[in-house]
C-alpha positions as CSV (number, residue, x, y, z in Angstrom):
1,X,51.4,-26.1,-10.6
2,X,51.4,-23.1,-7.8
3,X,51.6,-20.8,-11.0
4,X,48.7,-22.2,-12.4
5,X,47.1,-22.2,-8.9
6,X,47.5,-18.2,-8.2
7,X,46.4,-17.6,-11.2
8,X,42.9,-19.4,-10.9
9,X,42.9,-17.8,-7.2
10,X,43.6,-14.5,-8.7
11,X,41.1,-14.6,-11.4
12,X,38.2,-16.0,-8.5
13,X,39.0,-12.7,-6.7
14,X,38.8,-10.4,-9.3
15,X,35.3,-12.0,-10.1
16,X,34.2,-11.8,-6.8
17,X,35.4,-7.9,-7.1
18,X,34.0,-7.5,-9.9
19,X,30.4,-8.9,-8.5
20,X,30.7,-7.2,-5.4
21,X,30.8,-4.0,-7.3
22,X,28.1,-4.9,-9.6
23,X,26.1,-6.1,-6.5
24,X,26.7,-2.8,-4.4
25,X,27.2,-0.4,-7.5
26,X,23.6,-0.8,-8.2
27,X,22.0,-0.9,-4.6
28,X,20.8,-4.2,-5.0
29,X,18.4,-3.1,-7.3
30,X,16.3,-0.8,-4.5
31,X,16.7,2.7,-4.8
32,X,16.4,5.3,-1.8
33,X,14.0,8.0,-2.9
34,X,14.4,11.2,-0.7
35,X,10.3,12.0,0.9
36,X,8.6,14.9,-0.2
37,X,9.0,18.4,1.2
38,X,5.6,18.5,2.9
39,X,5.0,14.8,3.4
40,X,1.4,15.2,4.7
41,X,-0.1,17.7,2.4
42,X,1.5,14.4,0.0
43,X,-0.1,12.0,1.3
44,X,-3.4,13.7,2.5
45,X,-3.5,14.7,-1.9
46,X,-2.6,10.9,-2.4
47,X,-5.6,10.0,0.0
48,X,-8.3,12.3,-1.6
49,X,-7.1,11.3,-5.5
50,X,-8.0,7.9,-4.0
51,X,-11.4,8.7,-2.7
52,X,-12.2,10.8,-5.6
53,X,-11.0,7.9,-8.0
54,X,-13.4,5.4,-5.8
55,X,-16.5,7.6,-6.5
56,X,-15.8,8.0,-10.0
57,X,-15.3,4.3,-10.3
58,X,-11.7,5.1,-11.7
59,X,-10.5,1.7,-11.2
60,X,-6.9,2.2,-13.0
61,X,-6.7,5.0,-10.9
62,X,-7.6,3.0,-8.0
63,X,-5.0,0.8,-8.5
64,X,-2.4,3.1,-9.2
65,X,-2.4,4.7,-6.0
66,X,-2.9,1.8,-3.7
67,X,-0.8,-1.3,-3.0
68,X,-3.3,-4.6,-1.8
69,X,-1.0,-7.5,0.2
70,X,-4.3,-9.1,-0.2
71,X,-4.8,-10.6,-3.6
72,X,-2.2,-12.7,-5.6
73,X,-3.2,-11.4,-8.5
74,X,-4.4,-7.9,-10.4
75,X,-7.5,-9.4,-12.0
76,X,-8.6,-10.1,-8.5
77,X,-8.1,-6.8,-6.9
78,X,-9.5,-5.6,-9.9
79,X,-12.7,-7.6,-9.3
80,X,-13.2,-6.4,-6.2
81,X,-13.0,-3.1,-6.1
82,X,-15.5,-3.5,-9.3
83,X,-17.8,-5.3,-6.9
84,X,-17.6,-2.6,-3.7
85,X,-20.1,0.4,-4.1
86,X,-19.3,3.4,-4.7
87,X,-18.8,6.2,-2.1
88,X,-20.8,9.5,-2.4
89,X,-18.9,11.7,0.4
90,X,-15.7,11.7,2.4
91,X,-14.2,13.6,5.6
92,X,-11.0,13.7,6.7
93,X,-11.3,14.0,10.5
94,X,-7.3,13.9,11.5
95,X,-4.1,13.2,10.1
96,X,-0.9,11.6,11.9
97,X,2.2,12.5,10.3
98,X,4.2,11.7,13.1
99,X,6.0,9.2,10.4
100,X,6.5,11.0,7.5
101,X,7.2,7.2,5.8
102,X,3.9,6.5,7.2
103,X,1.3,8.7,7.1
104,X,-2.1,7.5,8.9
105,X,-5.5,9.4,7.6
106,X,-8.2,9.1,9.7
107,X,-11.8,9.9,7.3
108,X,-15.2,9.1,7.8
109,X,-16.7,8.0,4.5
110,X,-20.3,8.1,3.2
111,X,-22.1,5.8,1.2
112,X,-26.0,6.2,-0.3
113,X,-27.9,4.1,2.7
114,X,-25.2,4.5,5.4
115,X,-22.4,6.6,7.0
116,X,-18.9,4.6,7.9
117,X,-17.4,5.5,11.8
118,X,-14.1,6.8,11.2
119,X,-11.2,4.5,9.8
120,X,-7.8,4.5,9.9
121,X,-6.0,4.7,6.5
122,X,-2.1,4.2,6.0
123,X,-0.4,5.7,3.4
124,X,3.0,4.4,2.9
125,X,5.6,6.2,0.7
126,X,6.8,3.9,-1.8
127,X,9.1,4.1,-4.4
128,X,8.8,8.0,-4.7
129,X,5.2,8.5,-4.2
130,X,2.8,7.8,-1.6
131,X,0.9,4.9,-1.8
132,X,-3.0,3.7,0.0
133,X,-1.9,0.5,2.2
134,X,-5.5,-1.6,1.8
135,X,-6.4,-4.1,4.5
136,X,-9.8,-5.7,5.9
137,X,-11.2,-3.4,8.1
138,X,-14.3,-4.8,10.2
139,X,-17.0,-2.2,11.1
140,X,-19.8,-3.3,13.5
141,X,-23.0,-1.8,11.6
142,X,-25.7,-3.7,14.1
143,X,-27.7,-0.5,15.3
144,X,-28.6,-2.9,18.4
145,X,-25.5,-4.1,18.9
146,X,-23.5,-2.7,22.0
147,X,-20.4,-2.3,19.9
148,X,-22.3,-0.5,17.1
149,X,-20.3,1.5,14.6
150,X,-16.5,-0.1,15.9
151,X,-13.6,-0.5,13.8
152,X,-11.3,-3.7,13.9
153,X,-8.4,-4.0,11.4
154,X,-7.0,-7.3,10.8
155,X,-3.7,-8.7,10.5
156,X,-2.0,-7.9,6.9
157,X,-1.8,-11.2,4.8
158,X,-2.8,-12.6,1.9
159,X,-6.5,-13.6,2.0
160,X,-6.6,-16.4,-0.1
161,X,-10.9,-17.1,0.5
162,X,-11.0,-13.4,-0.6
163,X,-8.3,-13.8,-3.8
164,X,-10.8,-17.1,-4.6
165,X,-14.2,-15.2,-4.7
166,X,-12.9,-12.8,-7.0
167,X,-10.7,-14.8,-9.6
C-alpha cells in the first residue's frame, strides 16, 4: 500500500513538473518584445500612418494600427469609424516620449468646416509595434461658450450606448 502510494505521489509531482515547465517554458503565452531604437520617431510614424489612413478612408488600415477598449466587437468599430468624417489636415504640435511604452502625441487636426483644439493621443507599444489607444475625447465647439475649444477625455471602458448605435 505505501508502494503504491509513492508511486501515485511521485507520478502527481512529476506532472506538476512537467506543467510548471510547460507553464513557465512558454511565458504564459505573452511574449516580451524589446521597444524600438528610437521609440518616438516610432510612434510619431505610427501616429501620421493613422492620420493619413483616416483621410484616405483606409479603414483596414485604421484598424490595424489602433486598439479601441470601446466596442465589443470589430463590425462596430468598423461602423464607426465609417460614420466619422474624414480629416483634411493634421499638426503635430508636441510629443512626450518621456515613456517610451507610452508615447503621448499632442496634434491639432483639421476637418472641412472646423479646426479641432489640440488633443492628446496615446500610442502604446503593443506586441512589437506601436499601437493608437482610442477613447472619447469631448471638445467644447460652442463659439459662445466660455470654455470654447476645451478638451475632456473620459474614463477608458467599454461604451456599450456607443457599441449599440453601431452594431
Amino acid at each position: 500500500m505505501k508502494i503504491a502510494l509513492r508511486k501515485k505521489l511521485a507520478c502527481l509531482i512529476v506532472l506538476g513538473g512537467v506543467l510548471t515547465v510547460i507553464a513557465t517554458g512558454f511565458g504564459g503565452g505573452k511574449e516580451h518584445f524589446k521597444l524600438p531604437d528610437k521609440p518616438k520617431e516610432a510612434a510619431v510614424s505610427t501616429f501620421s500612418e493613422y492620420m493619413d489612413a483616416s483621410m484616405n478612408r483606409d479603414y483596414d488600415k485604421m484598424l490595424s494600427l489602433s486598439d479601441d477598449y470601446r466596442f465589443k466587437t470589430e463590425r462596430a468599430r468598423l461602423n464607426f469609424l465609417k460614420a466619422q468624417g474624414a480629416p483634411i489636415d493634421y499638426r503635430i504640435m508636441s510629443v512626450d516620449d518621456s515613456d517610451p511604452s507610452r508615447i503621448v502625441v499632442s496634434s491639432i487636426t483639421k476637418y472641412e468646416d472646423m479646426e479641432l483644439p489640440p488633443i492628446k493621443y496615446i500610442l502604446a507599444f503593443e506586441e512589437g509595434d506601436y499601437k493608437l489607444q482610442m477613447r472619447n475625447v469631448v471638445v467644447n465647439m460652442i463659439p459662445s461658450s466660455p470654455d470654447y475649444k476645451t478638451v475632456e477625455y473620459e474614463p477608458e471602458k467599454v461604451d456599450d450606448d456607443l457599441e449599440n448605435n453601431f452594431n
